[in-house]
Each structure stands twice: as C-alpha cells, then as structure tokens.
Short mmCIF file of the C-alpha atoms (twelve columns), coordinates in Angstrom:
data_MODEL
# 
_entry.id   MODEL 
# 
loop_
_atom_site.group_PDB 
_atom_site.id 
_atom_site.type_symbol 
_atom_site.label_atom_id 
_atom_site.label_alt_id 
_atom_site.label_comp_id 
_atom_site.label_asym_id 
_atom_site.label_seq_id 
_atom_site.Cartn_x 
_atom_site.Cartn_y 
_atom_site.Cartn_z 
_atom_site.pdbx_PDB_model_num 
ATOM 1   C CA . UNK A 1   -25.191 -62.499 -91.560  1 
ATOM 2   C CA . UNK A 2   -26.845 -59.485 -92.490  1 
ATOM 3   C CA . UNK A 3   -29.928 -59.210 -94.846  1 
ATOM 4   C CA . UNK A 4   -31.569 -56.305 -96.444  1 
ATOM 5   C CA . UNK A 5   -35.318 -55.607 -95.046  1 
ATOM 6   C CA . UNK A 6   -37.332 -53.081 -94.188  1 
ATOM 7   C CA . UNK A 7   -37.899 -51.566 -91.638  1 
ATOM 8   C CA . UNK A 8   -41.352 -53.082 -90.484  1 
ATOM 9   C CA . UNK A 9   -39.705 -56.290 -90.762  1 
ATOM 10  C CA . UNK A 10  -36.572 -55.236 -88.400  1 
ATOM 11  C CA . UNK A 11  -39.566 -54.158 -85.834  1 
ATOM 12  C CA . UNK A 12  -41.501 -57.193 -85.991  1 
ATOM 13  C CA . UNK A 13  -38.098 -59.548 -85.791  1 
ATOM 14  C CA . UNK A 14  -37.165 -57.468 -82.650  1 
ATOM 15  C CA . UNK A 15  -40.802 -58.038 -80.943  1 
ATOM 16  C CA . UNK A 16  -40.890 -61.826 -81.998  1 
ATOM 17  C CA . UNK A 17  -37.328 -63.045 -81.050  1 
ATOM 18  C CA . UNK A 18  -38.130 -60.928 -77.570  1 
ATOM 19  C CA . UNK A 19  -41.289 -62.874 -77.089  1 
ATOM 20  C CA . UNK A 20  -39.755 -66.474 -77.891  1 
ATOM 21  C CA . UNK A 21  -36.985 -65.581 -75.377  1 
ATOM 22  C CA . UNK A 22  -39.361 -64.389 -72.886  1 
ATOM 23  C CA . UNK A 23  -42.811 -65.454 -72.299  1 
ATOM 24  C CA . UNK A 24  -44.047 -62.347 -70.115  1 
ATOM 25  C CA . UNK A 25  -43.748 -60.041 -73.195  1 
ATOM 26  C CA . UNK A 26  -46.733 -59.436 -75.069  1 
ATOM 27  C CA . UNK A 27  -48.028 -57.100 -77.651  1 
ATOM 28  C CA . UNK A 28  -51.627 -54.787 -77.111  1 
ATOM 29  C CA . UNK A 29  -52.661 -52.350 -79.756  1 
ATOM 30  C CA . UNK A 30  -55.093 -51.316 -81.879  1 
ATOM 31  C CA . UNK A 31  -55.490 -53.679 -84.965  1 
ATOM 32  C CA . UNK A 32  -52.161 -55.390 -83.927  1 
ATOM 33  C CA . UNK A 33  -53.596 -58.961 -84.389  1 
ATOM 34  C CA . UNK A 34  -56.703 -59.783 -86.614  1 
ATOM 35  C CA . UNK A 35  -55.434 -56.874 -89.178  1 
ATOM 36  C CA . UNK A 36  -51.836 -57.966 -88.815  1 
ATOM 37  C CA . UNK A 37  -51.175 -54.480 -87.719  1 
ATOM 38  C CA . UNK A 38  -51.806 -51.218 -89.048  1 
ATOM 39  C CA . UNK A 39  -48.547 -51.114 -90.841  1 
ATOM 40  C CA . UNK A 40  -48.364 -54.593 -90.777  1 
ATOM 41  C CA . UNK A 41  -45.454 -54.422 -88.212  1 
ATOM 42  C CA . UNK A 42  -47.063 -57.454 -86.386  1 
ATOM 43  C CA . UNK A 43  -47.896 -59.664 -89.969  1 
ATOM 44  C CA . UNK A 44  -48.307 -63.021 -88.261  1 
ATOM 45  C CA . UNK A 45  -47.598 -62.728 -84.875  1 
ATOM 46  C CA . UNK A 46  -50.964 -63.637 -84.031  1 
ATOM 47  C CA . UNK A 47  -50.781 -66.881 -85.858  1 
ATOM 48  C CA . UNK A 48  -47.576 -67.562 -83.735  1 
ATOM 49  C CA . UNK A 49  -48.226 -66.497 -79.538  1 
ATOM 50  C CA . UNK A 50  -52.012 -66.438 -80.109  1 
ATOM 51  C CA . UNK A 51  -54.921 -64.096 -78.783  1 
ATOM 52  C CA . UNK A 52  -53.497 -64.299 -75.178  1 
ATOM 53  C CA . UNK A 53  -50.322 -62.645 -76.476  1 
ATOM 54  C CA . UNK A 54  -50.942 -60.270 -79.275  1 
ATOM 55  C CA . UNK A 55  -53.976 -58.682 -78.061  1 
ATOM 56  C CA . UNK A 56  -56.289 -56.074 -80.180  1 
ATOM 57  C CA . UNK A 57  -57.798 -53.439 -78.113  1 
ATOM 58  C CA . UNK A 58  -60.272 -51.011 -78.710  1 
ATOM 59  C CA . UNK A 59  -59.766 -47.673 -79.921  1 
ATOM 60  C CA . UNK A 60  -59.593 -46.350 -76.203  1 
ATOM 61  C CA . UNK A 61  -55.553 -44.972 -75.888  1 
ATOM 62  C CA . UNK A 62  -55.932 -44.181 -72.546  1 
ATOM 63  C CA . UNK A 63  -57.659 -47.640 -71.454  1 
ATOM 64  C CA . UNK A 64  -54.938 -50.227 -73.220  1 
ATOM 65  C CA . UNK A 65  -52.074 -47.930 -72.203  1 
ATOM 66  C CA . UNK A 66  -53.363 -48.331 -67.846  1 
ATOM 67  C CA . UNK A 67  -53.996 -51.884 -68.654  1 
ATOM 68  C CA . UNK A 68  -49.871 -52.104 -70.301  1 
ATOM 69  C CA . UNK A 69  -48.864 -50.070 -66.939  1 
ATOM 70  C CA . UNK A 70  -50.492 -51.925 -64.246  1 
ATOM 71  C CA . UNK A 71  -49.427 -55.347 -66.370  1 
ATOM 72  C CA . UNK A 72  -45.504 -54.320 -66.281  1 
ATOM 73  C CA . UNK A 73  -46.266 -53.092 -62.734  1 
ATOM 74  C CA . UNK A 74  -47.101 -56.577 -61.872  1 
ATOM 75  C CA . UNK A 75  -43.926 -58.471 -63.547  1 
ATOM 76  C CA . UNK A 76  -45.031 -58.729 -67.532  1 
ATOM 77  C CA . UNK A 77  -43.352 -56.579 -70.123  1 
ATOM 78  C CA . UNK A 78  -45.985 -55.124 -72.493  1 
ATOM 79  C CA . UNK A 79  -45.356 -53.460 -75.876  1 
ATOM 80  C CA . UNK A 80  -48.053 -50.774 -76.335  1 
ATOM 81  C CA . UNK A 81  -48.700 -49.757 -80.236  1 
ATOM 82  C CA . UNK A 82  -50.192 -47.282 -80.687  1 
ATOM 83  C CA . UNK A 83  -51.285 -46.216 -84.286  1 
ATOM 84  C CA . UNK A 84  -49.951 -42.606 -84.151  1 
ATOM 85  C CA . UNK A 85  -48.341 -41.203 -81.398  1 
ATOM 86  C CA . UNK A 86  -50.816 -38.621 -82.377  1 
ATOM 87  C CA . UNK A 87  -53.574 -40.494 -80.496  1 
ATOM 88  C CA . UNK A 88  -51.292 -41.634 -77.887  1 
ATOM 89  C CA . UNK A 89  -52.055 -37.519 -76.314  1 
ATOM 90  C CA . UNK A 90  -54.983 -39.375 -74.739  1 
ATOM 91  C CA . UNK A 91  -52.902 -41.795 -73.206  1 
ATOM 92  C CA . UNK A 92  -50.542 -39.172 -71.664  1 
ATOM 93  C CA . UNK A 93  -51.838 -39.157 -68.134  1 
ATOM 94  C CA . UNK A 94  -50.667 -43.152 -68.061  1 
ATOM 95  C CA . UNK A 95  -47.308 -42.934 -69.669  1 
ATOM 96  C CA . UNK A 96  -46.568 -39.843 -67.559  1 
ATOM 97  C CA . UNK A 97  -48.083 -39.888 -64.527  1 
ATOM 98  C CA . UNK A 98  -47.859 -43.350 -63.745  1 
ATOM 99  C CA . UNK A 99  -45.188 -45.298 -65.883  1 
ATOM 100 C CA . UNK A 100 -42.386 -42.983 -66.069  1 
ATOM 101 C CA . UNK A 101 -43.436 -42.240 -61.702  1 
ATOM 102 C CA . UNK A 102 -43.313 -45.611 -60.607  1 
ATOM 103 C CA . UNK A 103 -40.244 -45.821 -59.927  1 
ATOM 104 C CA . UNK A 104 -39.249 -43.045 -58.130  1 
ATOM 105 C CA . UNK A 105 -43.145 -43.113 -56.277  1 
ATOM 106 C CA . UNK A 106 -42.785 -46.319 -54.451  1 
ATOM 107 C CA . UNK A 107 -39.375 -45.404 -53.651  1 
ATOM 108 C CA . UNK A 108 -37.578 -48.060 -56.214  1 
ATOM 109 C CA . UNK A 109 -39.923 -50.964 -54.980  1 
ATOM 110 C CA . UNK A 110 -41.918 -51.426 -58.367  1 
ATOM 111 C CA . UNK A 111 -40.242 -50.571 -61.843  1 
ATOM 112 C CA . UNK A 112 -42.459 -50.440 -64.725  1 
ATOM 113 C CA . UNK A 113 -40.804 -52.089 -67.927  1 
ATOM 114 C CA . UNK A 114 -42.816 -51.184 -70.391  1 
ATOM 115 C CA . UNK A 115 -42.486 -50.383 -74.424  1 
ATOM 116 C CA . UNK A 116 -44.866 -47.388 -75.977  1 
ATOM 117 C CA . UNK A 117 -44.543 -47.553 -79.805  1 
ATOM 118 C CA . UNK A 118 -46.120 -46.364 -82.990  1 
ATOM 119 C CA . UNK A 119 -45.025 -43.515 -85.420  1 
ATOM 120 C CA . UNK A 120 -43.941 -39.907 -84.823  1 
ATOM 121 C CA . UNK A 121 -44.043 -37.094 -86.857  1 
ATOM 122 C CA . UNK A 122 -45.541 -36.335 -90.336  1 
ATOM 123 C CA . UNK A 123 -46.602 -38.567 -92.950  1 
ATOM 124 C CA . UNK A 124 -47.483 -36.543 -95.489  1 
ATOM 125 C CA . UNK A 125 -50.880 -34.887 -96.284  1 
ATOM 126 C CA . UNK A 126 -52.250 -35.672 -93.106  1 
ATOM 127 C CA . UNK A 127 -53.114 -32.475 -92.037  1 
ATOM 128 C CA . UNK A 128 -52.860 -30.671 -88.309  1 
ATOM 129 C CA . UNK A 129 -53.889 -33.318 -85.947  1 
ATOM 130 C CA . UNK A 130 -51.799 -36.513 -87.187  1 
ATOM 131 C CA . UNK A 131 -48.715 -34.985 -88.039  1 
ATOM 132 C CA . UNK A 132 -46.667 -34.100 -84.908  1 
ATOM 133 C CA . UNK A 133 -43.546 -35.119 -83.183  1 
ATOM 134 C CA . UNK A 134 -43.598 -36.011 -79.977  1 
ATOM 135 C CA . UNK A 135 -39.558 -36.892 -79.077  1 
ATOM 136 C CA . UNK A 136 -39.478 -33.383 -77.007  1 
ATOM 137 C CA . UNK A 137 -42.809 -34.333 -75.464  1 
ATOM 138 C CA . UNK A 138 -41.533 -37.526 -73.887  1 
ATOM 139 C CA . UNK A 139 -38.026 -36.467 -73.285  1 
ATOM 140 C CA . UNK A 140 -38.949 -33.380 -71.258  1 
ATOM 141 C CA . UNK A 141 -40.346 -36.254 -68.550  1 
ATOM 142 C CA . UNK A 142 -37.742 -37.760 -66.074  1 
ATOM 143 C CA . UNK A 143 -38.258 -41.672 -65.864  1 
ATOM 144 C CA . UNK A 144 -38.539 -42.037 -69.198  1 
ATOM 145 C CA . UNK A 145 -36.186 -43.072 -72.295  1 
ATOM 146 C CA . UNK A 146 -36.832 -41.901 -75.684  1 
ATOM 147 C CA . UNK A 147 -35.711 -43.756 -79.015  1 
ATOM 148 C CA . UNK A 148 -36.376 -42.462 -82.483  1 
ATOM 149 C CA . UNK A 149 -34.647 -43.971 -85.420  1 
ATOM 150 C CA . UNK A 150 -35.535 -45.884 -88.841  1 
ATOM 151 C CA . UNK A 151 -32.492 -47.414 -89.913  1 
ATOM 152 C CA . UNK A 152 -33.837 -50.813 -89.582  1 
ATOM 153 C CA . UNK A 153 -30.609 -52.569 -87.881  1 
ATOM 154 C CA . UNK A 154 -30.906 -50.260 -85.199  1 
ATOM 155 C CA . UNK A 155 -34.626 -50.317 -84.809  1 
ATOM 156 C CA . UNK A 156 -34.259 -54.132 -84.133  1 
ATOM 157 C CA . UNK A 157 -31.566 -53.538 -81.559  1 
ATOM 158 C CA . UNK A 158 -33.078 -50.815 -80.218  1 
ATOM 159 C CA . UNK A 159 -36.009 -52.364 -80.004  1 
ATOM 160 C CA . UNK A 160 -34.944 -55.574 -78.291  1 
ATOM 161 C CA . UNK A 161 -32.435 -53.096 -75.721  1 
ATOM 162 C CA . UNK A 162 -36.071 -51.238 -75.476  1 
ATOM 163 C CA . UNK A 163 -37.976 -54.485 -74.680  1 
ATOM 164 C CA . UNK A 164 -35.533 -55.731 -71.887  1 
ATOM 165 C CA . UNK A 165 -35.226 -52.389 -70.362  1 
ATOM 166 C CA . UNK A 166 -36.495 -52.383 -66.622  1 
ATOM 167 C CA . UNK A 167 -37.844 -48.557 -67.403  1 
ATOM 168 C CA . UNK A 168 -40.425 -47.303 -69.925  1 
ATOM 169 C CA . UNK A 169 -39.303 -46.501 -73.112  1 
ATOM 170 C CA . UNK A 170 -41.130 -44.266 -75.466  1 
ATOM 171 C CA . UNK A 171 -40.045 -45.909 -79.095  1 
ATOM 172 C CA . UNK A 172 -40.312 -43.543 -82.132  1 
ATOM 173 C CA . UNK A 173 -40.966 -44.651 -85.571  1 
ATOM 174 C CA . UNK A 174 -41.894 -43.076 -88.849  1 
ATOM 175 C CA . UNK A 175 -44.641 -43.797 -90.737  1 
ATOM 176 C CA . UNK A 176 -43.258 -42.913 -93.902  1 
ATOM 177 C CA . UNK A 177 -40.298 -44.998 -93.998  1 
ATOM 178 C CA . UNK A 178 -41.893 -48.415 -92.386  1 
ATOM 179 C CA . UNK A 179 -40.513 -49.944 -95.858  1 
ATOM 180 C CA . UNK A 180 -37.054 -48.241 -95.919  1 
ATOM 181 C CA . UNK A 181 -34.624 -50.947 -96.061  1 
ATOM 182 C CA . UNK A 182 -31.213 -51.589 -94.632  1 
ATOM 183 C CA . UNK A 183 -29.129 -54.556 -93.619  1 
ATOM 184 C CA . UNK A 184 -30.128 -56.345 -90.677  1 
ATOM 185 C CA . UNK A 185 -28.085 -58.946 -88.619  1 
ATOM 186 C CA . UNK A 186 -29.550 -62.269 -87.935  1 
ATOM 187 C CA . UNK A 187 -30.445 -63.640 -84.868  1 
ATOM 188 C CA . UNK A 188 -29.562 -62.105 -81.759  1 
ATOM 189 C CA . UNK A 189 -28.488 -58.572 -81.950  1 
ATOM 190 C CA . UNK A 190 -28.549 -55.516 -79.580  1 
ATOM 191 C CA . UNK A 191 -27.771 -51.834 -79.530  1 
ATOM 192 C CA . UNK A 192 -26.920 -49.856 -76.154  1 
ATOM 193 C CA . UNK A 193 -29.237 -47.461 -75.752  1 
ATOM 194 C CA . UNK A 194 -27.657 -43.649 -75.244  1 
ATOM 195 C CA . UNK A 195 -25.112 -43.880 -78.201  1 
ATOM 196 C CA . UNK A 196 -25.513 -41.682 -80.929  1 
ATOM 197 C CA . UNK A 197 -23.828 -43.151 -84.600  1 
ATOM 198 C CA . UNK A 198 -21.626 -41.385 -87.023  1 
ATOM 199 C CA . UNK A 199 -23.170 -42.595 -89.827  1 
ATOM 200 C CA . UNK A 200 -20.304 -40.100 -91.855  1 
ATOM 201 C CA . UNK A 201 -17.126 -38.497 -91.168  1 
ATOM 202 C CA . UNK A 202 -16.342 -34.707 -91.899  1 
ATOM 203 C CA . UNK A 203 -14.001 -32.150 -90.922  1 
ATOM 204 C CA . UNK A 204 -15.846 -28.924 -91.749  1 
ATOM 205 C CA . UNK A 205 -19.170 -28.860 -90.561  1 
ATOM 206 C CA . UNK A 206 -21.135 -31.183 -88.070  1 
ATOM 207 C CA . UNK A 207 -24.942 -32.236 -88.829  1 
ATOM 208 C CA . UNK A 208 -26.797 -33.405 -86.233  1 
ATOM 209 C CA . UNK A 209 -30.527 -34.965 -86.442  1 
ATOM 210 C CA . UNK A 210 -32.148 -38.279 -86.007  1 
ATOM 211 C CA . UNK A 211 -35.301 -40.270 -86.976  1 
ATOM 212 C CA . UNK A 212 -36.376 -39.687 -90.775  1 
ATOM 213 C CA . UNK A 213 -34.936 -36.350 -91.338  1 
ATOM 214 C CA . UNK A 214 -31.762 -38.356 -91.372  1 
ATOM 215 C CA . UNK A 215 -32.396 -38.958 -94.991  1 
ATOM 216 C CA . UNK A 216 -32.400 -35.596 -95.921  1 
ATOM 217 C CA . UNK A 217 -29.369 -34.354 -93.786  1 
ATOM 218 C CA . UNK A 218 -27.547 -37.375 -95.353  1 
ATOM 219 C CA . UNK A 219 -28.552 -35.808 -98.949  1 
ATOM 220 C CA . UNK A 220 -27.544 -32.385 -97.960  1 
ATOM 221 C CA . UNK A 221 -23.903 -33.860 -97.164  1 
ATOM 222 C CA . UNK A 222 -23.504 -35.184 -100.649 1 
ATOM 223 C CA . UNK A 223 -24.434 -31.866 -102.405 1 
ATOM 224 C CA . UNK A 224 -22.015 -30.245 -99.992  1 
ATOM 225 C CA . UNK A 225 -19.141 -32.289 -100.941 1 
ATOM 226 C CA . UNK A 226 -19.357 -31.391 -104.274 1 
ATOM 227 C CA . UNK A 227 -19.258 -28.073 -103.032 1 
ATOM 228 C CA . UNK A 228 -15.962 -28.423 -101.234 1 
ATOM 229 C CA . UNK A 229 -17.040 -28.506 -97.895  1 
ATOM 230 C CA . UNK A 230 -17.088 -31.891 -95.712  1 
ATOM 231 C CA . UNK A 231 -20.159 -32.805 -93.547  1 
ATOM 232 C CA . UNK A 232 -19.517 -35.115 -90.833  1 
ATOM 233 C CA . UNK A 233 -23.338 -37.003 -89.974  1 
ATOM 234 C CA . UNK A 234 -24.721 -38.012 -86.267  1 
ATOM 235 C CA . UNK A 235 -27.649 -39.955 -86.064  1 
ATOM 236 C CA . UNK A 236 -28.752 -39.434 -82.393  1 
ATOM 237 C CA . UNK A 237 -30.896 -42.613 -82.254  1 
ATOM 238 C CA . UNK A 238 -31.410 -42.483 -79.062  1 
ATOM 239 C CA . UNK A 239 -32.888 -38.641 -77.615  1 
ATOM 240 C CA . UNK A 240 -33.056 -39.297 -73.915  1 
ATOM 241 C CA . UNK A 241 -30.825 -40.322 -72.446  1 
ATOM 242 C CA . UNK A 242 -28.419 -38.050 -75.102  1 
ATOM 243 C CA . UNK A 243 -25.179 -38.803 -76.258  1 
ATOM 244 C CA . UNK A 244 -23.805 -36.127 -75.426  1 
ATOM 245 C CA . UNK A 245 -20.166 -36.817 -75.352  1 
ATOM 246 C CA . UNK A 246 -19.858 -37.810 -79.294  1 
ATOM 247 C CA . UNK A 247 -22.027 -34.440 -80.110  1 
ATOM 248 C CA . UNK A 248 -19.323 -32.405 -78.278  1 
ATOM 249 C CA . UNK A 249 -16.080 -34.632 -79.654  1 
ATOM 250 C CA . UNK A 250 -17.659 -33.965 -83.410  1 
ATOM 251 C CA . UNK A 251 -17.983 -29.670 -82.716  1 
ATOM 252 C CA . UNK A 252 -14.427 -29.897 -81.691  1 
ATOM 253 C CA . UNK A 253 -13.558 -30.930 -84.450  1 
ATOM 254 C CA . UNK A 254 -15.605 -29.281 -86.853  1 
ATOM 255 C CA . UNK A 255 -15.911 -25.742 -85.135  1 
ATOM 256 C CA . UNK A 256 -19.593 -25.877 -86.634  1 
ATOM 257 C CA . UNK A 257 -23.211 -27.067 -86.057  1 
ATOM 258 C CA . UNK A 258 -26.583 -27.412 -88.007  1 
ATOM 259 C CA . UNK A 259 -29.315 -29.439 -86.204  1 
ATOM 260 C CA . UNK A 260 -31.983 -30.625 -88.169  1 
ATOM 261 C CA . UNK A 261 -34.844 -31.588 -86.414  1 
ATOM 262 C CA . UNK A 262 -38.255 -32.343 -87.478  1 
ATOM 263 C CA . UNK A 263 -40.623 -30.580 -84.436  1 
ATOM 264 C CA . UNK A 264 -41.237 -27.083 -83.983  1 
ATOM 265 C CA . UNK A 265 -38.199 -25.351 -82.732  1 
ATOM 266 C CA . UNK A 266 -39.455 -23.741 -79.396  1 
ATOM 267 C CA . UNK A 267 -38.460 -25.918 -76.750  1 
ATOM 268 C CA . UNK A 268 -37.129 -29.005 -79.130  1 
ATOM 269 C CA . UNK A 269 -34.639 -31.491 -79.045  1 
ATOM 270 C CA . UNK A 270 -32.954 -29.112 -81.601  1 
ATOM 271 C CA . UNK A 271 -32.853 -26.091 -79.238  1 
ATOM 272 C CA . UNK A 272 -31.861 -28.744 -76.333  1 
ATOM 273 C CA . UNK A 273 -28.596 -30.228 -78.534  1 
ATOM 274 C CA . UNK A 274 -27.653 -26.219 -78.939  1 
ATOM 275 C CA . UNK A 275 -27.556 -25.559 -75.666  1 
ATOM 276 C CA . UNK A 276 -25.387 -28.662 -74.633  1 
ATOM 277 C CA . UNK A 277 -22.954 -27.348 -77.489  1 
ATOM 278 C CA . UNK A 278 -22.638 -23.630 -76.009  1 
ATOM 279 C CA . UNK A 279 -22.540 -24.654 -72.692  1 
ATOM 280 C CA . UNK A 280 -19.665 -27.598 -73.665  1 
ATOM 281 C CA . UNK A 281 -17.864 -26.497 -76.677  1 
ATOM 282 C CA . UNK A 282 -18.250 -22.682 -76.831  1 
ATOM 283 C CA . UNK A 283 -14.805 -22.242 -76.822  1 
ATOM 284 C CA . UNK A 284 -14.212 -23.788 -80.104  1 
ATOM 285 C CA . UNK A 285 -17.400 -23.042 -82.334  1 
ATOM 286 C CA . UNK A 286 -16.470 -20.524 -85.203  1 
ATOM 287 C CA . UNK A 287 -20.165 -19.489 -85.938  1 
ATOM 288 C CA . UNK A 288 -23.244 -19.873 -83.793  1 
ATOM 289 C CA . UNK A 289 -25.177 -23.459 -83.940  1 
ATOM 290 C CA . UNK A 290 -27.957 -22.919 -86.467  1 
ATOM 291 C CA . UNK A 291 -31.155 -24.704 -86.018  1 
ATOM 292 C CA . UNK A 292 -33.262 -26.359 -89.282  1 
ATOM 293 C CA . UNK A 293 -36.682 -27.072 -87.779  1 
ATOM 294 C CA . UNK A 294 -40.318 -27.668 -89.491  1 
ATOM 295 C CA . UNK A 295 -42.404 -24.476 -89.502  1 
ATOM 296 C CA . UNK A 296 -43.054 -22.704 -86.546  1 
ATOM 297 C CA . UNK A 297 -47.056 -23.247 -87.259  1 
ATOM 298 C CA . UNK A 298 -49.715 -26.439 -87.391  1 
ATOM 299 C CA . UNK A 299 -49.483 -28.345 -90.726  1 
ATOM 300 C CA . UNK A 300 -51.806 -27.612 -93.256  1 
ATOM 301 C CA . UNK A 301 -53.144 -30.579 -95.398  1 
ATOM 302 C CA . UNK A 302 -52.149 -29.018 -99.408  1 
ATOM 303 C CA . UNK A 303 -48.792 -31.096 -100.612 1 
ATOM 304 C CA . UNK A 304 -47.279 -27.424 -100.930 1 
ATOM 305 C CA . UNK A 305 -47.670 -26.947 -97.490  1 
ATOM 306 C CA . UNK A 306 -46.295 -30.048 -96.420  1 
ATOM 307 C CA . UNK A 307 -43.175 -29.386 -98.851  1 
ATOM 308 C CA . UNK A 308 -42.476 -26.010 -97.049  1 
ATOM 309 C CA . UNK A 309 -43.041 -27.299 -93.793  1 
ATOM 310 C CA . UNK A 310 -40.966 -29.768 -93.296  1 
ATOM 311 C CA . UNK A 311 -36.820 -29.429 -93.519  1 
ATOM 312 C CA . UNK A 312 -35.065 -30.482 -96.996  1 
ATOM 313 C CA . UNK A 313 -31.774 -30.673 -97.712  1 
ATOM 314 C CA . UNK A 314 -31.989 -27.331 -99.747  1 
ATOM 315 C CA . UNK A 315 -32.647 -25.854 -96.256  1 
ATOM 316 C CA . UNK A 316 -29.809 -27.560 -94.412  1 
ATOM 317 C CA . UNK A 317 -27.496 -26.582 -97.435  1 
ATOM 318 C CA . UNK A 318 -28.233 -23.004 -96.869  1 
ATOM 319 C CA . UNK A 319 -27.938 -23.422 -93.155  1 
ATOM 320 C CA . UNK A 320 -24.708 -24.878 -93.610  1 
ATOM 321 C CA . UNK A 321 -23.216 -22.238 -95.693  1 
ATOM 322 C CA . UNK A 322 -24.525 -19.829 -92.955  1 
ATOM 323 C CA . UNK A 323 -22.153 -20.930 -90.550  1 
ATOM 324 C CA . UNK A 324 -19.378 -21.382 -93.085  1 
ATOM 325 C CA . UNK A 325 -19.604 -18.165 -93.956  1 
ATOM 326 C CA . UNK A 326 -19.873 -19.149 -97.475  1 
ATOM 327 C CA . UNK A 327 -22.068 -17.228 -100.234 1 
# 
C-alpha cells in the first residue's frame, strides 16, 4: 500500500531494502554514517549494516569514488554519495575514465555496477560554485546512465533499478526538495529505467522537463488551463538513456514544445530533447520548440539573483504562449 513520505525517506528505503536483499551493496560517503548523512538520507543505516557497510570517508571525492570503482570492479555494488555533485568535479577522472570505460576497455570482461549519488543543481543562495547541474555533464559520456527525478515513488524505484544495474549510474537528486513528499509503495517496488512519465495529459501544448523544475512546469499548466489552453506534462526521469519515443508520440499530438530545463542552455539536455523533436517530428510541429533554461551566466549569491536565474512558471507561461501564437 502506498504511504506518503518524503523524499529522503523513499532514498533511504531504496538503499536499505537493496542492502538486506544483497549483502555486496554498501554505502561510502562523506558523513553518510556517524552524521546520519548530510541530508539525513542514510538516518540509521549505520545502526543497522554497521561500519563495514555504511562507511564515512574523508572529504577526498576523488579517493572514495576509485575506492567505489575498483570495489564494483571486483564483484561489490557500491553507492557513492557524494554531498553535491558540485564536489563530485574532483571525482570526474574516476566516474569517467574508469567506471563508465570498463566495460567497453576490457572488452566486456569486467562491468562496473556502481551507484554515484548526491544532489544536482541549485539550492538556493549558494552562490557560483555549489549550484550547478550536472545531468548534461554525465549524459554526454557513453557507458553511463543518468537519472534525475524527486518524486519520491520513483526515486525509490529508480533507485533500487539503479542499484541492481550491472552499469554505472549517475543518480540525480535535489537538494531542495529532499522533504517533498509523495506516495510511496511498500515493499518491493521497481521502475524501468529509460521511461519517461506523463504525469498530465494535454492536447495543445507539450512541456517537457524533469528533476525539480517539474514543480514549476506542473504550476505553469494550471495557470494555462485557466487560460484555455491544455498542457500535457512529461517528466523525463530518466535523461540517458532518453525516452525518446513518448517525447515524439506527445509533439504529434500537440504540434508544440517548451522544454524546461534547469542547466545552462548551450549544449543541455534541453537543446538535446529539441533536436530529437526536429529531427523526428518536424513534420508536424506548428511553431519552433522553445527552450526555458536558467541564465546563460554563473549564479550569483543575492535571493534576486537566484529568482531571475532560475526558470518559473511565469517564464514557461510566456514561452508557451510563444509557440501558441497567443498574446
């Protein structure tokens, strides 16, 4: 039966029912066990698998991340927190060069299952160095799967799809919404990775985004259906591999796009979901796929910055009437 918790609590049920089932999973991170995590996503998992299992590590990214790769190298399945995907930069020359190469390097003799998670993207007044998403980052590497989402049912059965996965996955959470709360099945539950949700139907206009800025696309439908004009809501979930297939099915029948996406827009997921659009559905867009991306520069620290930074669903309103060709 589902429950309603947030979504810390979906995060730490996915790692903990993964590790009962499976004794070769084990969490590493900094502050994951004596603090009970950062964002307390591991609150008593200490007390339960112990110091052998839920391991603190220093503040080194690039150390605990090799010692997660050469352990899933060698038949364990690590979960690697880190505190900010932010700091996880430092760590880049592990998760890329060597996790998301094994594979194809020794020629499909040694896989590397192996979960990389922490937070992505702003979190408020946090200023230029801690407030960046990373989903184009990782998804621009072959070998490697990228999840972002925060509605808490699917971050457990992400999570748990992530955990059993025989290829690194790069998870994406966000900071701000570790306490957003949804229903949550009980027990065993799983979603495939590489399907994108409708999370609501529409016949006028598609909206496209994923991770947090899901809130405020889902806000910028409402005000547009008092308007007249009918949003119909994908939630990507999952940004590599991309679900392409119900992203094309939704243009054709809306004959329009917006794309909300929280990273810069040169070279992002948003400008990658555009393309596959053109390239797939060309023939039956009636205005060109608009784009609603943060600012084009690094975040300043002042709340009014932050406000005008990020998308809102004033934005994606106005984007939307763009391609309706509505004043």
């Amino acid at each position: 039966m589902p429950r309603k918790i947030a979504l810390r609590d979906a995060l730490r049920e996915a790692m903990t029912e993964e590790m009962r089932r499976d004794d070769t999973v084990f969490l590493l991170g900094e502050e994951v066990a004596q603090y009970n995590g950062a964002y307390k996503v591991s609150k008593g998992m200490l007390d339960e698998f112990g110091p052998m299992r839920v391991i603190d590590t220093p503040i080194a990214e690039l150390g605990f991340a090799g010692i997660g790769v050469g352990a899933a190298m060698n038949g364990l399945k690590p979960i690697v927190e880190f505190m900010t995907w932010n700091f996880a930069v430092l760590a880049f020359d592990q998760i890329i060069n060597n996790a998301a190469k094994t594979l194809s390097q020794s020629a499909g003799q040694y896989s590397c299952p192996i979960v990389f998670r922490g937070p992505s993207g702003s979190a408020g007044q946090l200023a230029q160095q801690h407030s960046q998403s990373f989903e184009s980052w990782m998804a621009n590497t072959p070998g490697l799967k990228v999840i972002s989402c925060t509605d808490p049912a699917d971050a457990k059965g992400l999570l748990k799809s992530a955990i059993r996965d025989p290829d690194p996955v790069c998870f994406m959470e966000s900071e701000l919404l570790y306490g957003y709360e949804g229903e949550v099945p009980e027990g065993e539950y799983l979603v495939e990775i590489g399907k994108a949700a409708v999370r609501r139907e529409g016949t006028d206009v598609t909206l496209v985004s994923y991770n947090k800025m899901m809130l405020p696309t889902l806000e910028a439908a409402e005000l547009l259906q008092k308007e007249g004009i009918s949003a119909e809501v994908i939630d990507l979930r999952t940004i590599r591999p991309l679900d392409r297939k119900t992203i094309i099915e939704s243009v054709k029948k809306t004959n329009r796009c917006v794309v909300i996406d929280e990273s810069w827009p040169f070279a992002g997921i948003s400008a990658e979901v555009a393309y596959e659009i053109q390239k797939s559905a060309f023939d039956y867009l009636d205005a060109p796929v608009i784009r609603v991306n943060s600012a084009d520069v690094n975040l300043g620290y002042a709340a009014s910055f932050v406000e005008e930074f990020l998308p809102n669903a004033e934005k994606i309103v106005r984007a939307v009437k763009e391609v309706s060709y509505v004043k």
